[in-house]
Backbone atoms as SQL, in Angstrom:
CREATE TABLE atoms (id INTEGER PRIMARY KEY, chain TEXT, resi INTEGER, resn TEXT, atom TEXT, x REAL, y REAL, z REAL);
INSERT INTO atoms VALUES
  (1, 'A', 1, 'UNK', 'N', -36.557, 27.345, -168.850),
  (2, 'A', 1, 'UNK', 'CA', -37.047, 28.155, -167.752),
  (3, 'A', 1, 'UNK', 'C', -37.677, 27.232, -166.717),
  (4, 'A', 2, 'UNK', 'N', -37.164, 27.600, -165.541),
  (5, 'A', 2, 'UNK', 'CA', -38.000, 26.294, -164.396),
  (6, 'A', 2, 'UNK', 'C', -38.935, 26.817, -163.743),
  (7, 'A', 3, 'UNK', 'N', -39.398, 26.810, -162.453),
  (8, 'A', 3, 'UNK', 'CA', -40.940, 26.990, -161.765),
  (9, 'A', 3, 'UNK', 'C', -39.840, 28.366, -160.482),
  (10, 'A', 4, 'UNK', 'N', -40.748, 28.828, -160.301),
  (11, 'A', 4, 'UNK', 'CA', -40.353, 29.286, -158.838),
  (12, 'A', 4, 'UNK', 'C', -41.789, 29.247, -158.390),
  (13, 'A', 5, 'UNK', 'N', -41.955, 29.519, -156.692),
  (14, 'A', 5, 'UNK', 'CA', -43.388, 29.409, -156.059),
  (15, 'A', 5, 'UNK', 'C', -43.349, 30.302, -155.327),
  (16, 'A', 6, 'UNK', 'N', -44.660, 30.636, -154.778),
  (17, 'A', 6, 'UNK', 'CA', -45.128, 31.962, -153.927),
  (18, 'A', 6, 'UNK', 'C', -45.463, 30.883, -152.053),
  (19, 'A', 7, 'UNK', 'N', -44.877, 30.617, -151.531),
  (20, 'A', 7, 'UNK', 'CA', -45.410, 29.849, -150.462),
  (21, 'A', 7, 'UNK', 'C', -45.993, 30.572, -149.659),
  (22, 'A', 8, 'UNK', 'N', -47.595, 31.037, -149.320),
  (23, 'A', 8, 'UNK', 'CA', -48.450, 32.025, -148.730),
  (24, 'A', 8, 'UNK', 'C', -48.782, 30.852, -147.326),
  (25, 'A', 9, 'UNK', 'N', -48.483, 31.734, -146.384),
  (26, 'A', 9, 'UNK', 'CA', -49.359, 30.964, -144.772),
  (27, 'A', 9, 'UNK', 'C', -50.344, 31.511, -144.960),
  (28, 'A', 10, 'UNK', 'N', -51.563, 31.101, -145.140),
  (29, 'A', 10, 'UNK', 'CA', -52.566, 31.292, -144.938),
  (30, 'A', 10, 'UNK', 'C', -53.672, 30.879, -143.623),
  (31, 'A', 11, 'UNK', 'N', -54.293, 31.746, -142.948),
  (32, 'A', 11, 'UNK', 'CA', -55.191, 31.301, -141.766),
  (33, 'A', 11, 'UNK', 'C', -56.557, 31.295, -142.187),
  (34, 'A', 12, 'UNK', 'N', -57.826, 30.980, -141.373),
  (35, 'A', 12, 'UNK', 'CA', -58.652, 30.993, -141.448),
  (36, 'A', 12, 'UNK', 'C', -59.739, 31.861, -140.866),
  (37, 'A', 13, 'UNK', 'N', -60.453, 32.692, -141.353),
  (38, 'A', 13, 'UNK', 'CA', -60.755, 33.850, -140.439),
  (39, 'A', 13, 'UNK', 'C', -61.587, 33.236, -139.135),
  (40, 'A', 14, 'UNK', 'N', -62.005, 32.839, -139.650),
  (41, 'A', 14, 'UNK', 'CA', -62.748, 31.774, -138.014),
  (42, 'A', 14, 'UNK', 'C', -61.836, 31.873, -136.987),
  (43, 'A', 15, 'UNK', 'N', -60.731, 31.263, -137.584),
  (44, 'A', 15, 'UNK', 'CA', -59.748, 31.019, -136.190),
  (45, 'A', 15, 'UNK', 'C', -58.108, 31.015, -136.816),
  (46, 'A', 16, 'UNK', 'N', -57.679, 32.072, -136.188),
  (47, 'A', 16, 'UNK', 'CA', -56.307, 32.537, -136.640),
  (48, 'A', 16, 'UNK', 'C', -55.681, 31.606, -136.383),
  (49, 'A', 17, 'UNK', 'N', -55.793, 30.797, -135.328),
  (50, 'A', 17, 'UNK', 'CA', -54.588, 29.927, -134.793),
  (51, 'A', 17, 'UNK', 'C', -54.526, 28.244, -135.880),
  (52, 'A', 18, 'UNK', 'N', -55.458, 28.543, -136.824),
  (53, 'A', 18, 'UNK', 'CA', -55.864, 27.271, -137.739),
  (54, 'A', 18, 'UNK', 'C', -54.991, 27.581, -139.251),
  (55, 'A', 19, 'UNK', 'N', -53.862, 27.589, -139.361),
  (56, 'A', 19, 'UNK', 'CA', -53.038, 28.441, -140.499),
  (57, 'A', 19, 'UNK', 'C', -52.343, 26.955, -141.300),
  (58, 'A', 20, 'UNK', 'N', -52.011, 27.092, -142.842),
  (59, 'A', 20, 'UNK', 'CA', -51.484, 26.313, -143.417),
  (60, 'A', 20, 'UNK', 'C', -50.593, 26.894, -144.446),
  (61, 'A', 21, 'UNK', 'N', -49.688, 26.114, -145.100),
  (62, 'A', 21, 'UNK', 'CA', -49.319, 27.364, -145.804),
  (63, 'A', 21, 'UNK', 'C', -49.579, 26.630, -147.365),
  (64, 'A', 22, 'UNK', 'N', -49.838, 27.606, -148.974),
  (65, 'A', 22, 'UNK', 'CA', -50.182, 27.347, -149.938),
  (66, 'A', 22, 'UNK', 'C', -49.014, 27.538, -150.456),
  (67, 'A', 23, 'UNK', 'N', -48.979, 26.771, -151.620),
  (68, 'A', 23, 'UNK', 'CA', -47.901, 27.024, -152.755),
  (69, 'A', 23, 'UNK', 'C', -48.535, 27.104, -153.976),
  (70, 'A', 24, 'UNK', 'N', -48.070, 28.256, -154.416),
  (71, 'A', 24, 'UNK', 'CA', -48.395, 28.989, -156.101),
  (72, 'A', 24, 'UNK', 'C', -47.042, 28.604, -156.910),
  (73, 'A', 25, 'UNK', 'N', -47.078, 27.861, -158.024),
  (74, 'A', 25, 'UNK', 'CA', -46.254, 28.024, -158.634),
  (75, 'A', 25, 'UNK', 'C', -46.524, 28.472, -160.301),
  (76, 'A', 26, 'UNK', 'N', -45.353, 29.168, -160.160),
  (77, 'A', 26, 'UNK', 'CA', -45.151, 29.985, -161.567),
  (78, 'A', 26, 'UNK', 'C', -43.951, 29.818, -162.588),
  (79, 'A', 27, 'UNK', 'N', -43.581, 30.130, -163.905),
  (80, 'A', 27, 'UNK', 'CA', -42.631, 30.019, -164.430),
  (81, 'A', 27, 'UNK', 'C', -41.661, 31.012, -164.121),
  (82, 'A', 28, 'UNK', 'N', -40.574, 30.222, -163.567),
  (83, 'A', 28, 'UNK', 'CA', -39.285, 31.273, -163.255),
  (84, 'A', 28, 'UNK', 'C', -38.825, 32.361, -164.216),
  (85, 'A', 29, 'UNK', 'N', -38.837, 34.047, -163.761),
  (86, 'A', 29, 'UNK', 'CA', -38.560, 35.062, -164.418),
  (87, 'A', 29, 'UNK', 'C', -37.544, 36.030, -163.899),
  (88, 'A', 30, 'UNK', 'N', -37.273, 35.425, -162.795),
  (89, 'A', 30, 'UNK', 'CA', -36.006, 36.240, -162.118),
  (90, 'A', 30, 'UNK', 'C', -35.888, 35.892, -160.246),
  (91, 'A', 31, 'UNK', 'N', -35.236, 36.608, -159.444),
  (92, 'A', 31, 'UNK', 'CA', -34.910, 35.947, -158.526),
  (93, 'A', 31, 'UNK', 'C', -36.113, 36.042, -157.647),
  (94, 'A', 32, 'UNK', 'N', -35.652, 35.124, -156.124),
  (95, 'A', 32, 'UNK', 'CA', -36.662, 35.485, -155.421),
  (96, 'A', 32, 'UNK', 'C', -37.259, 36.570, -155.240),
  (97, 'A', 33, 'UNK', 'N', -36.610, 37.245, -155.195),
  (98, 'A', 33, 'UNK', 'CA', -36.811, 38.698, -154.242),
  (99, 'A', 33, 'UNK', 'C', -37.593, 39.184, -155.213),
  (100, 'A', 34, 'UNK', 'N', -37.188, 39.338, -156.607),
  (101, 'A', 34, 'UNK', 'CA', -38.195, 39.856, -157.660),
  (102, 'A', 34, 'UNK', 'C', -39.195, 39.113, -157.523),
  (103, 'A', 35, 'UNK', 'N', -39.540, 38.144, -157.115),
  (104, 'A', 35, 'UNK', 'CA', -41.182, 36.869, -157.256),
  (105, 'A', 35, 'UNK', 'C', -41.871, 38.045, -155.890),
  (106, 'A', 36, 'UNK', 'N', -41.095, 37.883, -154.680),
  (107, 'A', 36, 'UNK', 'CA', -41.678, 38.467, -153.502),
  (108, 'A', 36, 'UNK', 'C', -42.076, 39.649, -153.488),
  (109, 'A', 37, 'UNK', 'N', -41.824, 40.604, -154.460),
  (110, 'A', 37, 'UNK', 'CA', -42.419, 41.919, -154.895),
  (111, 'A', 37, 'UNK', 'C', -43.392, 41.873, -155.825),
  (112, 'A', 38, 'UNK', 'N', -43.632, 40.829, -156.653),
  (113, 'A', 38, 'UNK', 'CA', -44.712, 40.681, -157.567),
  (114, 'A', 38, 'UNK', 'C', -45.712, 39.809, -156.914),
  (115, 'A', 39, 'UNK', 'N', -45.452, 39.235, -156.207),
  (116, 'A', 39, 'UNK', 'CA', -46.619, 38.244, -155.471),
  (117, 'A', 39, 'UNK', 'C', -47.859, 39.336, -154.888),
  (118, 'A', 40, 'UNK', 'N', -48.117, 40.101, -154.556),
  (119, 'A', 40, 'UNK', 'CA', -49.459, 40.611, -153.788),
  (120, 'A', 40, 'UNK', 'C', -50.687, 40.532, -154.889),
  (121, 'A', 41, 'UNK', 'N', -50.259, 40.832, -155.919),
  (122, 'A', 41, 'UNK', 'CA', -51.511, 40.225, -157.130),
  (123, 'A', 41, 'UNK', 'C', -51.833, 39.056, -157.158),
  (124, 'A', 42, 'UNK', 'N', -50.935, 37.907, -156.734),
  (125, 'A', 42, 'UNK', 'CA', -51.262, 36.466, -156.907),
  (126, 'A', 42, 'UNK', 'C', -52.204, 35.906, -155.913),
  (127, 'A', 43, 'UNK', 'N', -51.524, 36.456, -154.299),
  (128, 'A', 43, 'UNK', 'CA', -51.978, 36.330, -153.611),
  (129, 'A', 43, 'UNK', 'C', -53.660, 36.722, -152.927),
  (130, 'A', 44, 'UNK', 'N', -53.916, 37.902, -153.259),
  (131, 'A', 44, 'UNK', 'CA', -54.925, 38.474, -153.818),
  (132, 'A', 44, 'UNK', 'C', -56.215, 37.854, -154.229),
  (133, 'A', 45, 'UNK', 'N', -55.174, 37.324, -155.803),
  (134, 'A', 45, 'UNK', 'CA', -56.537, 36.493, -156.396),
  (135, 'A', 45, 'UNK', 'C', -56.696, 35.372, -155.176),
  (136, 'A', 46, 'UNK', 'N', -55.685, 34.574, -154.829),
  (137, 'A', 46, 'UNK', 'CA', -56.346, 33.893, -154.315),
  (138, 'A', 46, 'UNK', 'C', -57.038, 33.461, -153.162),
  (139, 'A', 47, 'UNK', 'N', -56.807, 34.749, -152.137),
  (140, 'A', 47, 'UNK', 'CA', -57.641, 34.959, -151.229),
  (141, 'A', 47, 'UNK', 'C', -59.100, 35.363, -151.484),
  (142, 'A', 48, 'UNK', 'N', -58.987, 35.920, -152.958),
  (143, 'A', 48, 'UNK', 'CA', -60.345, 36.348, -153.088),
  (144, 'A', 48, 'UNK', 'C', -61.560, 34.657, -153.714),
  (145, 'A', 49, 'UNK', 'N', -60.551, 34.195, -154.167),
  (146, 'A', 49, 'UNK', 'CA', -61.128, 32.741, -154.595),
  (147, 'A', 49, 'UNK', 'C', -61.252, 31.688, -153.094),
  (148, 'A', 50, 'UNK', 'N', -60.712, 32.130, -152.249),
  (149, 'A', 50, 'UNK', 'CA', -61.103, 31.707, -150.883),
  (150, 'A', 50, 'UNK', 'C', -61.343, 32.161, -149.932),
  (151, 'A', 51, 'UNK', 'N', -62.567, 32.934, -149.843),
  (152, 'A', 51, 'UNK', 'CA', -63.019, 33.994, -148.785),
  (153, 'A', 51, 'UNK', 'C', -63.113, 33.708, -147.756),
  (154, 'A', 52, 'UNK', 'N', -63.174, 32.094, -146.917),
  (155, 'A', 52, 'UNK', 'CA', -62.663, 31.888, -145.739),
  (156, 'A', 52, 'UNK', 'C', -61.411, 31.700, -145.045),
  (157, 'A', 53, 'UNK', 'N', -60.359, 32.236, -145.972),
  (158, 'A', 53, 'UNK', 'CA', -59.031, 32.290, -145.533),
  (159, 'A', 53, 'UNK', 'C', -58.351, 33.911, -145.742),
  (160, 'A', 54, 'UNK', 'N', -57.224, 34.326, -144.792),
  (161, 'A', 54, 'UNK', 'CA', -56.689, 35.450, -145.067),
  (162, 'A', 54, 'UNK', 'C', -54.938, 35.177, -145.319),
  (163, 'A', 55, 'UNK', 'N', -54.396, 35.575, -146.072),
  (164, 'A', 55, 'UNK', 'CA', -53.121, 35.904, -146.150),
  (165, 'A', 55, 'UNK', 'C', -52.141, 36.054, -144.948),
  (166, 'A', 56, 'UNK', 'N', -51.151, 35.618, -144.417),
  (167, 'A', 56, 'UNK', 'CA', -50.447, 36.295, -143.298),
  (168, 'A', 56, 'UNK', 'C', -49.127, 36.682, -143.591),
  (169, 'A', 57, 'UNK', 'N', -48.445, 35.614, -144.812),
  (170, 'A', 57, 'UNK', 'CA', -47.042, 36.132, -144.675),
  (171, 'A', 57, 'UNK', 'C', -46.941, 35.341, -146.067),
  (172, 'A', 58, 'UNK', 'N', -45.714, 36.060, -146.872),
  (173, 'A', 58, 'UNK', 'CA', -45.622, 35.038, -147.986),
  (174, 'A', 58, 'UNK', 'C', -43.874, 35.288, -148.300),
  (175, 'A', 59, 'UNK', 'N', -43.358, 34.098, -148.789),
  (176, 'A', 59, 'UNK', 'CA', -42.107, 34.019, -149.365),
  (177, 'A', 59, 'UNK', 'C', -41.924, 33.000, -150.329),
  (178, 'A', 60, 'UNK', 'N', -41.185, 33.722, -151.679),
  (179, 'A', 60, 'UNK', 'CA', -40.745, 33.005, -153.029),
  (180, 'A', 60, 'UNK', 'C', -39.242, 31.722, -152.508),
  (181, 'A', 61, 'UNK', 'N', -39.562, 30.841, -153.133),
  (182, 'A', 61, 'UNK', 'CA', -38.901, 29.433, -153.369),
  (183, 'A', 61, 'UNK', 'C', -38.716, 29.110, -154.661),
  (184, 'A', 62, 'UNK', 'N', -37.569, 28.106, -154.801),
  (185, 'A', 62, 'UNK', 'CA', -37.371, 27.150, -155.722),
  (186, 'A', 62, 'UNK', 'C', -38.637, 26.023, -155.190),
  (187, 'A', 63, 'UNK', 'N', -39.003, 25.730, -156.120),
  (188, 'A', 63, 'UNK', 'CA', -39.804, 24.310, -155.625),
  (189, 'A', 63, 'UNK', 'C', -38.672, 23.168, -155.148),
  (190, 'A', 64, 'UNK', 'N', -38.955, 22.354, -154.443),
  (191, 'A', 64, 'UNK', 'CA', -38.269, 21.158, -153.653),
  (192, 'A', 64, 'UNK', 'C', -38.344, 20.339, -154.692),
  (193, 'A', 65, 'UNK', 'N', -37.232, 19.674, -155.103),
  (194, 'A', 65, 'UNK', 'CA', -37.148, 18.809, -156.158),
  (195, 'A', 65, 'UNK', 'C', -38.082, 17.018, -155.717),
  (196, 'A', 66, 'UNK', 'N', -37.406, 17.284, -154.849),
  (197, 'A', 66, 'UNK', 'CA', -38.134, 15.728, -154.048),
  (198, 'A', 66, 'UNK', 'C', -39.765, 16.208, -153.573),
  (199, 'A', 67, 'UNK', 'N', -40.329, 17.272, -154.075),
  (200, 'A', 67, 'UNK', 'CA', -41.812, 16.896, -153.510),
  (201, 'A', 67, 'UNK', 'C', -42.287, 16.779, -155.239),
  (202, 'A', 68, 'UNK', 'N', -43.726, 16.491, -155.422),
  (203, 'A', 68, 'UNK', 'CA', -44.351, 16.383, -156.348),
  (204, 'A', 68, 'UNK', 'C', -44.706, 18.017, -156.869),
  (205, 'A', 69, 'UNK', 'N', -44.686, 18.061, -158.238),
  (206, 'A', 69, 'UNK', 'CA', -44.904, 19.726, -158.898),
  (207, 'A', 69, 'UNK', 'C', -46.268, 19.534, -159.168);
């Protein structure tokens, strides 16, 4: 079983125009589209573990083989 990831843009409530985007990764359980319907719990937690950032948009990936896991 390999990784898939949640890649969330995240901004900063201070200042919207200050945005980055996060990667969650998880053990692969089915396709994207199934990750992108289960992600709002993930995402969630982790806006709530970073209360100076908000959520804006999120989409499931394979992780990039050439970056570091």
């Amino acid at each position: 079983m390999g990784l898939i990831e949640i890649v969330v843009t995240v901004c900063t409530l201070a200042n919207a125009g200050a945005c980055r985007e996060e990667h969650l990764k998880f053990a692969d359980a089915g396709s994207t589209t199934q990750c992108a319907m289960m992600a709002p719990p993930y995402i969630a937690k982790w806006v709530d573990e970073h209360p100076k950032w908000t959520a804006v948009r999120w989409r499931c990936q394979y992780p990039d083989r050439s970056r570091a896991i």
